[in-house]
Each structure stands twice: as structure tokens, then as C-alpha cells.
N, C-alpha and C positions, 0 to 999 in steps of 0.2 A: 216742062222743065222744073218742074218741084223739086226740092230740095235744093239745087245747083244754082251757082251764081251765072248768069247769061253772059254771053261773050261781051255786047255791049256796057259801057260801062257803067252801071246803073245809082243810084245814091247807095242802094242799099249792101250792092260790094263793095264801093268806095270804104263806106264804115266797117264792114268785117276785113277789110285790106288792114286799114289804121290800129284795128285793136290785133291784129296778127302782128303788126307792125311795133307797135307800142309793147306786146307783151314779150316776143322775141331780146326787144332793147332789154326789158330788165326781167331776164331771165324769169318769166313769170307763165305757169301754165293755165289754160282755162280755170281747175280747180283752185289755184292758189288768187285769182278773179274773184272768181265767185264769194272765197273767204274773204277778201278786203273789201270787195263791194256790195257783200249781199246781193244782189243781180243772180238768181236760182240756173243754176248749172246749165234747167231743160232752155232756160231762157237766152243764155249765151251760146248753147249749140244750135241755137234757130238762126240766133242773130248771124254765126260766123258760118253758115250753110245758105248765107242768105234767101231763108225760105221767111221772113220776115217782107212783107211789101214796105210797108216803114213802122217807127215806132216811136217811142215815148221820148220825150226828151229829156224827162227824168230819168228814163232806163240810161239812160247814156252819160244824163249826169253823176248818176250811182256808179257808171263803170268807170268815168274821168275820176272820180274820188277814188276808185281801187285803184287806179293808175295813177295816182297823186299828181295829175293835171288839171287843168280848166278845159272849160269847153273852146276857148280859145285857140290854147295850144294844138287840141286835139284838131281843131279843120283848119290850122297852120298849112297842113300838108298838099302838096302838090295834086294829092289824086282828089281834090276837092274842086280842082283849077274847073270854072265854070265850062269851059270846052273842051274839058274831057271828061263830063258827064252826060248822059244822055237822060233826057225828061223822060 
């Protein structure tokens, strides 16, 4: 299943959900990411392919800074709810 996010809900769809989610709110595509966060293009279409097992947590905080978030806000969200993730 390389490339693909698994049906179960894994950490690591959960996060390519939020920034799908986040970049849709403000009109913002991968490329226009990558220009505010510095976070390299190949890097963000790993992360939202979730072909990424996990990752950095600077990677993420570089992408809450292009999303002009905190890391806070960003696991605010629902799809972080401890039982609806799968270890």
C-alpha cells in the first residue's frame, strides 16, 4: 500500500487530512505551502500521499508557520480524537 493512505485511521493520514483541511480554509495550494513554509514540495507530496511512516516535528512546525498556526491549533482537530486513531 505505498503511496496510499490505509483505510484505518493512521497518525499519519490524520495529518495529511489537517493540512488538506487547513489549506482548503485559506485558499492555499501545496505550491503556495511550500513558498510560506519553506517545507520542499517533494516533501509535502510524501507527507499528503501519506507515504511518510512519521516525521519530523519541525517538518510540521515549518508547515503550522506557512499556515500561520501553532502546533496547538493544528491537533485542535477532531480527526486527532485519541479513538479515532489507530496505533
Amino acid at each position: 500500500m505505498e503511496g496510499r493512505c490505509i483505510s484505518a485511521m493512521q497518525l499519519n493520514e490524520a495529518v495529511a487530512k489537517r493540512i488538506s483541511e487547513l489549506c482548503k480554509e485559506r485558499n492555499m495550494t501545496q505550491y503556495q505551502l511550500y513558498l510560506r513554509s519553506g517545507v520542499p514540495q517533494s516533501t509535502l507530496s510524501t507527507i499528503m500521499s501519506c507515504a511518510y511512516p512519521s516525521m519530523k516535528l519541525r517538518i510540521l512546525y515549518e508547515i503550522c508557520e506557512g499556515l500561520d498556526i501553532g502546533l496547538q491549533e493544528f491537533f485542535s482537530s477532531p480527526l486527532f480524537a485519541r479513538e479515532k486513531l489507530d496505533d
